[in-house]
C-alpha positions, 0 to 999 in steps of 0.5 A: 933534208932538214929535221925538224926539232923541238927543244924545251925546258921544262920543270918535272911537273911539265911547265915551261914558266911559273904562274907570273909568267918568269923561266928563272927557276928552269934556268938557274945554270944558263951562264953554263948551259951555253957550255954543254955537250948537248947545247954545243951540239944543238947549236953547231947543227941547226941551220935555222930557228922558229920562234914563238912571238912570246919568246921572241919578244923576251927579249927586253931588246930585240937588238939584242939577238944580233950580239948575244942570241947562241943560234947566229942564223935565220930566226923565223918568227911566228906572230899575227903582224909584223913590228913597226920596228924589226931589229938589228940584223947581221950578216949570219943572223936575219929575221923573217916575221912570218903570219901565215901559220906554223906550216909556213914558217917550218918551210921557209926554215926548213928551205933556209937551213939546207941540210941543218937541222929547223930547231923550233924553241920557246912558246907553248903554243909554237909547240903545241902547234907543231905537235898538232900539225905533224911537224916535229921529227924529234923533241929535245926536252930538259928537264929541270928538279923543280914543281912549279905547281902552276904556271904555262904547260907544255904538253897541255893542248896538242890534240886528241891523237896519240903521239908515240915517241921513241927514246934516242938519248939520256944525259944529266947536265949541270944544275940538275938538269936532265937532257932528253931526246926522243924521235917522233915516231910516225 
């Protein structure tokens, strides 16, 4: 059965964008993070992903997925209504917008992904709901030198229940950044 995977960058003092709203700065290296042991990995066992409508919609062209986007598969998108407009689709990667909450969309990917991994990505608040609803089985968190200081935090709004977490794996990658992985224990 699929696991289900919550992959983040974030700066060391736990922010996933700075006060304006820009990753720039947790991304200095993406040209060479697609390279990376660990992002190969990452992509080569998922078998579908949940976005948030806010990393969806980073995207200055949704279009743009279709030739470009690293995860070619089925991308379930979280958001309170579907667009007017739904992008270019191709053969491997296909969109489902899903507005019915975080439990429908990991069904939906975990159904669409067989025995592949569900990599939820982007979105504090798609995080922070799947946190909250017991939906993680492991997190996949790096973490970038900088102190932002101030801006959007991961870890800000999962609940009052304590989530304990076991350490699987430690890597450094280009740039400084620093790869961790950790299965939730439940």
């Amino acid at each position: 059965m699929a696991k289900v995977i919550l992959g983040m960058t974030l700066s060391l003092d736990g922010f996933i964008n700075d006060r304006s709203g820009s990753v720039g700065a947790l991304y200095p290296d993406l040209d060479t993070l697609r390279d990376t042991e660990p992002m190969r990995e990452f992509i080569q066992n998922t078998g579908a992903v949940v976005l948030g409508w806010n990393a969806y919609a980073m995207a200055e062209d949704p279009d743009s997925y279709a030739d470009n986007y690293e995860f070619q598969g089925p991308i379930f998108v979280l958001t309170h209504e579907v667009p007017k407009r739904l992008p270019k689709q191709t053969g491997k990667l296909t969109f489902t917008f899903v507005t019915d909450g975080i439990e429908s969309a990991i069904r939906q990917a975990k159904m669409a992904a067989g025995d592949k991994d569900v990599v939820v990505i982007g979105g504090a608040s798609t995080a922070q709901q799947c946190l909250r609803a017991g939906l993680a089985n492991e997190l996949h968190i790096d973490i970038m030198p900088v102190l932002l200081c101030d801006g959007l935090r991961l870890f800000e709004d999962i609940g009052t229940e304590q989530i304990q977490l076991e350490r699987m794996k430690v890597m450094e990658s280009p740039a400084g950044r620093t790869h961790l992985r950790f299965r939730v224990v439940k």
